[in-house]
C-alpha positions in Angstrom: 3.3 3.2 -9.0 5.9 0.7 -9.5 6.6 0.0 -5.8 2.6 -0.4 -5.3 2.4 -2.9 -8.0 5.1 -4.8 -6.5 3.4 -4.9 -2.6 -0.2 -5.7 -4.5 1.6 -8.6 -5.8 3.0 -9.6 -2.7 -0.3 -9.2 -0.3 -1.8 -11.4 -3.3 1.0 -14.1 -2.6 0.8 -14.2 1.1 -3.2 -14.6 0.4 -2.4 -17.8 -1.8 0.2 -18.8 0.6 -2.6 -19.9 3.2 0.1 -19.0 6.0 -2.7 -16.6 7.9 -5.3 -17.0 10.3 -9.1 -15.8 9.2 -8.6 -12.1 11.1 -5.3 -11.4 9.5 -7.3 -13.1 6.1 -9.7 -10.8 6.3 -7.1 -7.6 7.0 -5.5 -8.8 3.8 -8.6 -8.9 2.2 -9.2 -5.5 3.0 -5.6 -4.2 2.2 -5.6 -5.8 -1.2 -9.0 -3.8 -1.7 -7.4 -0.6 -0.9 -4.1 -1.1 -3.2 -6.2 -1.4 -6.0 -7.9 1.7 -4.9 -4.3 3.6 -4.5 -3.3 1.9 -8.1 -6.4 3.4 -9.6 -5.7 6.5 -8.3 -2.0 6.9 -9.0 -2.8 5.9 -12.6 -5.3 8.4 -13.2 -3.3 11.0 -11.8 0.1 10.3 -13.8 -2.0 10.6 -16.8 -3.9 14.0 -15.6 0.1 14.7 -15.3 1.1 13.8 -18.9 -1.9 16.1 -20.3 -0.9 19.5 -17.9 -2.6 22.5 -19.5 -0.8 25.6 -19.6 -4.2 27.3 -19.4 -4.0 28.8 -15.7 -8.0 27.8 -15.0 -7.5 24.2 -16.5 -4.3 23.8 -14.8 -5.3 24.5 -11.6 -8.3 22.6 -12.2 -6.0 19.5 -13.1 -3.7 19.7 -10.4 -6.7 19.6 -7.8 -7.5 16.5 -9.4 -4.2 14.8 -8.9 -3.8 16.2 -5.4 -7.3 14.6 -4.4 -6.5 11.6 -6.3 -2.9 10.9 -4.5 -4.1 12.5 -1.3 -7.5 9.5 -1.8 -4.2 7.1 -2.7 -2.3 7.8 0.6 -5.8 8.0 2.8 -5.9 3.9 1.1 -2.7 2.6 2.4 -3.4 4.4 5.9 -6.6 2.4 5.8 -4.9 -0.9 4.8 -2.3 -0.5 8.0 -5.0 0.4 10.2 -6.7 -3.6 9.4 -3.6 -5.1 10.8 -3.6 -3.1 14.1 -6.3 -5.6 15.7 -4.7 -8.7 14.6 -2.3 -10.9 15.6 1.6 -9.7 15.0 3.7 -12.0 12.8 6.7 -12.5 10.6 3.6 -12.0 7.4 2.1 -8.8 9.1 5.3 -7.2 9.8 6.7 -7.6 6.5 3.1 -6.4 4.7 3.2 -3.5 7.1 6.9 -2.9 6.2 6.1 -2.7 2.6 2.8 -0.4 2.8 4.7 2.1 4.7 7.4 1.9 2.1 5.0 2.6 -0.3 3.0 5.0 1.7 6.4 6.8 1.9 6.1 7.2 -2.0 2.8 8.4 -2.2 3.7 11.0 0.4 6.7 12.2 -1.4 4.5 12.7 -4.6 1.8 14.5 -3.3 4.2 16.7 -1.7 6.1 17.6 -5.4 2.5 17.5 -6.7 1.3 20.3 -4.0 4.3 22.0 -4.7 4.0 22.1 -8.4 0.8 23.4 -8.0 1.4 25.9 -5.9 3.8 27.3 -8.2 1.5 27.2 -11.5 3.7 24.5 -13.1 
């Protein structure tokens, strides 16, 4: 959540910088959109997390939750790469692509321990 917060506040500096052309603008526009989408996301599944059941039904019904939830989160940050694909490379684009996947990276790793956790029955 941590490392999201961090590249959201990045992608909102580059936007104030003024340093990018009205495509790559409007990819950033788009990005920023979708980080506060995997935020949201992230959020409401850490705290579905801190209020596990140990009720089998309500458990499993939790853990669907977070799965869709950080699955939604990951599905975000493939979305915000996929804007920069039509527009011009840079020094900017390559560094906001090198932080997504970074925390694209994350998200994957968590929904892999959350799938796992869930599988198991916590």
């Amino acid at each position: 959540m941590e490392e999201a917060k961090s590249t959201a506040k990045l992608l909102n500096i580059i936007r104030a910088s003024g340093r990018m052309r009205r495509r790559q603008m409007a990819a950033l526009s788009d990005c920023l959109e979708c980080f506060e989408d995997t935020m949201d996301n992230a959020a409401r599944s850490a705290e579905e997390l801190r209020r596990l059941s140990s009720e089998k039904s309500t458990f499993e019904v939790q853990m669907g939750n977070v799965e869709t939830w950080m699955s939604a989160a990951l599905t975000f940050e493939d979305t915000c790469l996929d804007g920069f694909d039509e527009v011009r490379k840079g020094k900017v684009v390559k560094q906001l692509r090198r932080e997504v996947v970074k925390v694209s990276c994350i998200t994957s790793n968590a929904l892999a321990l959350v799938s796992k956790l869930a599988s198991v029955g916590g």
